[in-house]
N, C-alpha and C positions, 0 to 999 in steps of 0.2 A: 570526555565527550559523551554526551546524552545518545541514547540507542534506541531509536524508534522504530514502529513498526506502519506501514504507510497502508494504507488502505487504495484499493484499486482505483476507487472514483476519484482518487485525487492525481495518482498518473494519469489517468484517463484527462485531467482535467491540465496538466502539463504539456500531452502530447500531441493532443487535440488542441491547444489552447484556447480552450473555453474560454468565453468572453468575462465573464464576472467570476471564475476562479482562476485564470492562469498566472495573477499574480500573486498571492500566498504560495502557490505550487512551485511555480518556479524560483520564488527567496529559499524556500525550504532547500530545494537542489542546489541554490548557490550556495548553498551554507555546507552541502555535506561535499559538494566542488573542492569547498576552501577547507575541509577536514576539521570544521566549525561541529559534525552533527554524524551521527551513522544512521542512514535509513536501512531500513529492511523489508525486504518485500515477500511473498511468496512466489513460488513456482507458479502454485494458482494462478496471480498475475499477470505474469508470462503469456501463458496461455492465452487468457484470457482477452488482454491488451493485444495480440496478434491477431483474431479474430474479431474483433471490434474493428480496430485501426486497419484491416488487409480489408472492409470491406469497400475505403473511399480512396486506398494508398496504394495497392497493390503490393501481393507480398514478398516481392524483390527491396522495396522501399522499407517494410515495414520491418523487414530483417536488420536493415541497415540503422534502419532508427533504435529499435531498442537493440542491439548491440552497441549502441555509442551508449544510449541508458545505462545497460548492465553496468558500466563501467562507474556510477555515480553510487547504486547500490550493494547491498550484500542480499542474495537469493537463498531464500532458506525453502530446507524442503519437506515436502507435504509426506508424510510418513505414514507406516501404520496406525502408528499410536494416533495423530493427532487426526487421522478418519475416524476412527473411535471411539475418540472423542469428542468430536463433531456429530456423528450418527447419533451418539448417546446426550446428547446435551437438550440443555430447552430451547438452541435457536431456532426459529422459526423458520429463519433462510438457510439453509446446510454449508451454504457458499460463506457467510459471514463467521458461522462456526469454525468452518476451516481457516479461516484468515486468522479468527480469535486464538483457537488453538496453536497457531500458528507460533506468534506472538509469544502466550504465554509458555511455551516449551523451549524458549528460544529466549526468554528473560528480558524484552522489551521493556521499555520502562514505559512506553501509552502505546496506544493507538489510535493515529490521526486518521480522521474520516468527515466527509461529510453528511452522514448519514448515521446521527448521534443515537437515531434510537434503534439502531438493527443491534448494539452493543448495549444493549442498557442493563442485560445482566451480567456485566464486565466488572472482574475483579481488580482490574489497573484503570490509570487513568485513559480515558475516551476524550479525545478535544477534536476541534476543527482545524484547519492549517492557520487560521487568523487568530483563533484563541491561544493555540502554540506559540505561534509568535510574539505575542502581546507577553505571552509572561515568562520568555526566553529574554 
């Protein structure tokens, strides 16, 4: 089973079901459903998705949503190391950094995103959830 690491914008684009990304997003979760795929996500995430999603769900709702979620992924977590390594790196977003390092301390084999060039000094592979797909 392939061991990905997922980029926020594309939960976000699951959970929200964005109109022109919800369905790559959601094949990918049918696949790791069917124990096709391991995604991983960060703590970051977490977070992050809470806030975004409790601002139109309220956060009674938005508990219960990604609690059913957690159950699709593995939550890997944001440590010392990989803040200092994010602080020390050349991303430009600290946020993308930490996702990066994320990742790579955790042995992901990509990272899916929509947002190909926040990664572009990534030493794994960087794909979209439709280019993942396409050569899965």
């Amino acid at each position: 089973m392939k061991n990905i690491f997922i980029d926020t914008d594309i939960v976000l684009d699951l959970l929200a079901k964005r109109k022109s990304f919800y369905v790559p997003a959601a094949h990918l979760f049918t696949l790791a459903d069917r124990g096709k795929l391991g995604i991983n996500v960060s703590s970051l995430t977490f977070a992050t998705l809470f806030y975004l999603l409790s601002k139109d769900n309220g956060q009674e709702r938005v508990k219960k949503i990604l609690f059913k979620f957690k159950s699709l992924v593995t939550v890997l977590s944001v440590d010392n190391k990989i803040i200092e390594l994010a602080l020390s790196s050349e991303f430009k977003d600290f946020e993308d950094g930490i996702q990066y390092f994320c990742a790579i301390e955790n042995k992901c084999a990509a990272i899916l995103t929509r947002n190909l060039t926040d990664y572009k000094c990534a030493d794994i592979p960087v794909m979209t959830a439709e280019s993942f797909l396409k050569a899965i």
